[in-house]
N, C-alpha and C positions, 0 to 999 in steps of 0.2 A: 494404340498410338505408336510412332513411331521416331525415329532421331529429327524426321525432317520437320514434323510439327512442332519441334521447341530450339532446334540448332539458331545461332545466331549465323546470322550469312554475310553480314559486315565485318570479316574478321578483319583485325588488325593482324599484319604479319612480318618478320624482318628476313634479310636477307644473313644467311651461312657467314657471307662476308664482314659483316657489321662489324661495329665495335661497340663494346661493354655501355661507353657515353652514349652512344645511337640509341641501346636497346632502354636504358635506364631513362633516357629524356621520351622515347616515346612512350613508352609505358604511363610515363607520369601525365603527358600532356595528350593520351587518348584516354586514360585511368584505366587499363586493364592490367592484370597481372600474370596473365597467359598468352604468349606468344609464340606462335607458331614458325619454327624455322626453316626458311625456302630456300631453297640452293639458288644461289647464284645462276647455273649452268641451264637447268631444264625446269624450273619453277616446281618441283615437286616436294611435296614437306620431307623432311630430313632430320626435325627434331623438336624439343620442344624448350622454351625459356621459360620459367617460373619466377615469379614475384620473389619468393622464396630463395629460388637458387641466386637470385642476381643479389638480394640484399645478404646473402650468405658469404658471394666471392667479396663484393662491395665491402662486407666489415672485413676481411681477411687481409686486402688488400689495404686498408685503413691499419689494422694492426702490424700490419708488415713493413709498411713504407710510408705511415704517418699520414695525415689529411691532407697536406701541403702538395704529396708526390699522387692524388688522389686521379683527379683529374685526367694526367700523363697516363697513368695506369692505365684506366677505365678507356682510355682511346688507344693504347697497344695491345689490349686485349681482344682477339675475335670472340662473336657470341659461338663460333662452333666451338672453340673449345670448351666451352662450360655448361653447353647447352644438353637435354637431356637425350641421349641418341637408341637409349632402349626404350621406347613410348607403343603406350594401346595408342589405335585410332577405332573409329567406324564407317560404315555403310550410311546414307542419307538414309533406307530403310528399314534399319536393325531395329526393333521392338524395345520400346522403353522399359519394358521388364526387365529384360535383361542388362539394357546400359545402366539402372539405379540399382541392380545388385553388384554391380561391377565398384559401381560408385563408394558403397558401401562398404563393400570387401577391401577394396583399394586404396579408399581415402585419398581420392583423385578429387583435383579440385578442377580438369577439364580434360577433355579428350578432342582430338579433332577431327572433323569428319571429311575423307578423302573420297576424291571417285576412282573409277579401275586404273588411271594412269598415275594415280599419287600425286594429285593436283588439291587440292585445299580447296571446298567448298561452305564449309562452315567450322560451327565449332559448339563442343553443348558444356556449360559448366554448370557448377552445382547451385550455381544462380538462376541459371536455366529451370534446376527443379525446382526450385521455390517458387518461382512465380508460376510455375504451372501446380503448384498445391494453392496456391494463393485465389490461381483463378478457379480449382475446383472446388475449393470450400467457400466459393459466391453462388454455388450453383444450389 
């Protein structure tokens, strides 16, 4: 098997330019916690958002400047600046052997899968493998 059999291809993705309020409300209002970040310029991914890293800055900024100046914050803040800019990706090809050691080794909770011009075609996270354990212990 391979990335392409289990990648999600509906990815949700934000733009480089965003802000922190953009990335927070759509996160909530698609419910994912991985988001892919695309450059403004040439649409090619550039980085990555985490559930994690947002609700990391999010209490930082709570403890800094109080819930009341929260909001302001969260809208002067771009997602490049927080976003994660050293990230794996994959190949729509690459062998699930390898992407679930990767996983493991990593403690990634998704990777994105690009094509050769670094355009965003999908995306595989660790939800991805459960339900493909889920569907092979039906069989």
């Amino acid at each position: 098997m391979n990335v392409r059999e289990i990648m999600t291809t509906q990815v949700v993705c934000i733009s480089d330019e965003a802000n922190l309020k953009d990335a927070h409300s759509l996160m909530k209002s698609r419910n994912v916690r991985h988001l892919p970040v695309i450059s403004e310029q040439d649409s090619r991914l550039v980085g990555i958002l985490t559930h994690k890293k947002m609700v990391s800055t999010v209490m930082s900024l709570v403890t800094k400047y109080g819930s009341d100046a929260l909001d302001r914050k969260e809208r002067a803040q771009t997602v490049a600046t927080i976003m994660d800019k050293d990230y794996q990706h994959l190949t729509a090809d690459e062998p699930l052997s390898i992407v679930v050691e990767y996983f493991i080794e990593n403690k990634l909770g998704c990777l994105p899968v690009i094509d050769a011009s670094g355009h965003v075609q999908g995306i595989v996270t660790s939800s991805d493998f459960v339900k493909l354990c889920a569907k092979l212990l039906k069989l």
